[in-house]
C-alpha positions in Angstrom: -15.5 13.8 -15.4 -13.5 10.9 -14.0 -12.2 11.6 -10.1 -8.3 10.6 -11.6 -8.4 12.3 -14.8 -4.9 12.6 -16.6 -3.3 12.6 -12.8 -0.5 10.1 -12.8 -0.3 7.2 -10.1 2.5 5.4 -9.0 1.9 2.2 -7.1 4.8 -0.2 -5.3 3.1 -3.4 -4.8 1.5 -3.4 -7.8 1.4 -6.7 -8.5 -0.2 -8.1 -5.9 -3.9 -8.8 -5.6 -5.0 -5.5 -4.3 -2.4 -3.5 -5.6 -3.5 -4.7 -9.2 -7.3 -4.4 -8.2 -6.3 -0.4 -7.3 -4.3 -0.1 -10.5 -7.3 -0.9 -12.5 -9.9 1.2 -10.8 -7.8 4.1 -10.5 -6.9 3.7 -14.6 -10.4 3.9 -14.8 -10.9 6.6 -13.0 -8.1 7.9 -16.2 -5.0 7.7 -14.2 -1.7 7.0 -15.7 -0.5 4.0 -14.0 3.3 3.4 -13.1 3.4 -0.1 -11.4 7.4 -0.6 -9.8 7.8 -4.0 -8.1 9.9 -6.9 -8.4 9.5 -8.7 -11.9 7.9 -12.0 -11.4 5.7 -14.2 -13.7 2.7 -12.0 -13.1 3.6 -8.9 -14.9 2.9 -9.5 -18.5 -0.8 -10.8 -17.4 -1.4 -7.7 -14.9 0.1 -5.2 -17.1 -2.6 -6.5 -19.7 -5.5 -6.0 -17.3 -4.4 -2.5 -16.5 -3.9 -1.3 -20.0 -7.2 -2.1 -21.0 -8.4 0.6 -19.3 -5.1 3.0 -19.8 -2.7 1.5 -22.9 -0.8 3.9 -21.7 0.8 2.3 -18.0 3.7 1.5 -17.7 6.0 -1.5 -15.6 9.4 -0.9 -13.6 11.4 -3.3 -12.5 12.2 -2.0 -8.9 13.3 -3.0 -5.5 11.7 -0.9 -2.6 14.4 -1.5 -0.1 17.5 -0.5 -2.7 17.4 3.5 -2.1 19.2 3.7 -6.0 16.2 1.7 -7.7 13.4 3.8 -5.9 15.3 7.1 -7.0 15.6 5.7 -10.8 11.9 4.5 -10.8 10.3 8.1 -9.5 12.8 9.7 -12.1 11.5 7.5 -14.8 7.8 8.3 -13.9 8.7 12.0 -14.1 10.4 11.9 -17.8 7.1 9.8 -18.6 4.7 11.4 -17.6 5.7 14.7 -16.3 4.2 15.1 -12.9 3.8 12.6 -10.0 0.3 13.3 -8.5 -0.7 10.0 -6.5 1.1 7.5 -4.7 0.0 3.8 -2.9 2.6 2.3 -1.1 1.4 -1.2 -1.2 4.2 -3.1 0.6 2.6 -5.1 3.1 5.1 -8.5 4.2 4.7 -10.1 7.4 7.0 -12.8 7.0 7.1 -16.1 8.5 5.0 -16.8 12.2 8.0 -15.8 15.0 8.2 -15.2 18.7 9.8 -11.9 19.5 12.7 -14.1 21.5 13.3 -16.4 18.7 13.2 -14.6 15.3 16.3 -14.6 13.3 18.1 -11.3 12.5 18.0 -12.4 8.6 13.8 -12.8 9.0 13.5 -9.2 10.9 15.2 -7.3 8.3 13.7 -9.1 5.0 10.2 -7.9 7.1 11.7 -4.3 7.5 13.5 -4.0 5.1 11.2 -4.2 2.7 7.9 -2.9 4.8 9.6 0.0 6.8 12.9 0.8 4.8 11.4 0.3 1.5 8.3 2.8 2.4 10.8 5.5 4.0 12.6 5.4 0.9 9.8 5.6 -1.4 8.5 8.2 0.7 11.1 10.7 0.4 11.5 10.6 -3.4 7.9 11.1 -3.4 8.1 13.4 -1.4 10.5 15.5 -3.0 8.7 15.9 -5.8 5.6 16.5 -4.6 7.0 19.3 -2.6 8.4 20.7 -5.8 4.6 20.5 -7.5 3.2 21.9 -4.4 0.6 19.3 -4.0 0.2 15.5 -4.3 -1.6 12.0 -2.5 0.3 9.5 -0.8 -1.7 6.4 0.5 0.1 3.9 2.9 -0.6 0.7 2.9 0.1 -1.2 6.8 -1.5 -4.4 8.2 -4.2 -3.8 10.5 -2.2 -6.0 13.2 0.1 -3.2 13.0 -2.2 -1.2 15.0 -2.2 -3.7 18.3 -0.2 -6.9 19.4 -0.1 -9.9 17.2 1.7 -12.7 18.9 3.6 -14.3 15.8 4.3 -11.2 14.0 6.5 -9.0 15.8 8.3 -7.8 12.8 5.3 -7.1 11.2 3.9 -5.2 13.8 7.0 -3.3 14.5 7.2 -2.6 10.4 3.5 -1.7 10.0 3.3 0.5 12.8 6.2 2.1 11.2 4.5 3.2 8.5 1.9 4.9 10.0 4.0 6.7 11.9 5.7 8.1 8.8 2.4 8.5 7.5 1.1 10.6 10.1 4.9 13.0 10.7 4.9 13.2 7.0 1.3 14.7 7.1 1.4 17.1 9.5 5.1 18.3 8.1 3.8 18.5 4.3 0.0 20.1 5.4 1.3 23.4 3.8 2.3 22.5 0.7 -0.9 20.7 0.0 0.2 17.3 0.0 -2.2 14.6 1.8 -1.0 11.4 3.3 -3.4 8.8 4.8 -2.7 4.8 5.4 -5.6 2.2 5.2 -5.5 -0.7 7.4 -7.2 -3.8 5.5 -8.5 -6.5 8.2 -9.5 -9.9 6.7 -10.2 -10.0 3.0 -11.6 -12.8 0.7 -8.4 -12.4 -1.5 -5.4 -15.5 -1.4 -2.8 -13.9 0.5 -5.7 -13.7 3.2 -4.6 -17.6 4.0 -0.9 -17.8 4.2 1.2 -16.2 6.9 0.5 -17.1 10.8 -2.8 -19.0 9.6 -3.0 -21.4 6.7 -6.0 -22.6 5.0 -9.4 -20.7 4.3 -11.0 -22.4 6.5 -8.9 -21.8 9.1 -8.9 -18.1 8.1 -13.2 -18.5 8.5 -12.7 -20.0 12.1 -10.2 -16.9 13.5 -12.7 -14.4 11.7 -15.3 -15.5 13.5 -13.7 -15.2 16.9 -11.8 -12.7 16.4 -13.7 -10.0 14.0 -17.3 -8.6 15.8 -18.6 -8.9 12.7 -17.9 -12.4 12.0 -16.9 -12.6 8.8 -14.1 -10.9 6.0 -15.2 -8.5 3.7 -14.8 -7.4 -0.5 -11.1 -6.2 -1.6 -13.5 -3.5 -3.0 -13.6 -1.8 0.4 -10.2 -1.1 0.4 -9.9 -0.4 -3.3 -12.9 2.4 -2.5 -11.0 3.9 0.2 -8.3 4.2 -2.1 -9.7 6.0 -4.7 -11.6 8.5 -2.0 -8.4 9.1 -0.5 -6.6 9.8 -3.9 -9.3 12.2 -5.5 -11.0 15.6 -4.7 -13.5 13.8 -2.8 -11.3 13.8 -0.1 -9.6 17.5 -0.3 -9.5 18.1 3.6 -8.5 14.5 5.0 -5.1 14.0 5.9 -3.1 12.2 8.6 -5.9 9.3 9.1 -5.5 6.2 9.4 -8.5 4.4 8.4 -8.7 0.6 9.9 -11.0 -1.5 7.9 -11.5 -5.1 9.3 -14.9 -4.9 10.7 -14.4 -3.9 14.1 -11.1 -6.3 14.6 -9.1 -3.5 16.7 -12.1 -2.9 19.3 -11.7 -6.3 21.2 
């Protein structure tokens, strides 16, 4: 039997290269995929690539950090699909390189809003209706610089730690009616977003891997797509309130 059968996932971020590469293994793993995220030029194209392994997925339009749109996108899953079983939060921004002294008020809130705020919100609809069903899998997504200093992210950081900090309340408040809530940390990745941010250009990327990462080099987007899936399924019935760092020994310096 597949480890998602008939269980229905829904997945902010969607869109983006790892959020789409977790859609598709968790479809086929028979999940019924609700991707919410701002509409771009993408959606057609990654709504294709799910479907072929669940016709049945659907798209919303949503904005994590308007509180109405989150509400009307979790309400929508429901009358879909009846139940709300497993959730990725898969809003990672770091925004533009800043100095804690110099970043603008307009550049920390776009960063919070979106990575904090928007997670806090999707949370607590999730939540709720979880709590109803008496049992459910949320999955947080936060930078692995979230977990220690990072010069030219300070919004970022502040965000992503954020988010594991409702990660981990959330777990130990929700223990007793069966609901499990874990965050991943991705490290370096061989995926595009890998080379924008604070460092631009893969080769650049390859050079701060080296110096920076024990194991000198990035890994596959399947490690994290993995973890997802073990966090999601029965495989992982007793594991909640971890947050699992994977960037090849990146935190231990």
């Amino acid at each position: 039997m597949k480890k998602l059968q008939n269980k229905t996932l829904f997945i902010t971020g969607g869109l983006s290269v790892i959020g789409k590469a977790c859609a598709i293994a968790a479809a086929k793993e028979g999940a019924n995929i609700v991707v919410a995220a701002r509409k771009s030029v993408n959606v057609d194209r990654a709504m294709e690539e799910i479907k072929e392994d669940n016709p049945k997925a659907i798209f919303i339009d949503c904005d994590v950090s308007v509180e109405a749109e989150v509400q009307a996108a979790i309400e929508a899953t429901i009358r879909v699909f009846g139940s709300l079983d497993v959730a990725l939060n898969n809003t990672v921004f770091r925004g533009k390189p800043n100095k804690v002294g110099e970043v603008a008020e307009k550049a920390w809130l776009k960063v919070v809003d979106s990575n904090l705020n928007g997670v806090h919100y999707v949370m607590q609809q999730e939540l709720t209706q979880m709590a109803k069903q008496k049992n459910g899998v949320i999955v947080n997504m936060a930078a692995i610089f979230g977990t220690m200093g990072f010069e030219s992210s300070p919004q970022g950081v502040a965000a992503n730690q954020g988010v594991m900090g409702l990660t981990l309340t959330s777990a130990l408040e929700f223990a007793t009616l069966g609901i499990r809530l874990n965050s991943i940390c991705p490290g370096f990745f061989d995926t595009p977003p890998q080379a924008k941010g604070g460092i631009t250009g893969l080769e650049e990327v390859k050079q701060h891997v080296n110096k920076a990462v024990p194991m000198t080099r990035t890994d596959k987007a399947e490690q994290i797509i993995n973890s997802f899936i073990f966090l999601s399924c029965a495989d992982s019935s007793f594991a909640t309130g971890n947050i699992i760092e994977i960037g090849g020994g990146y935190i231990v310096l």
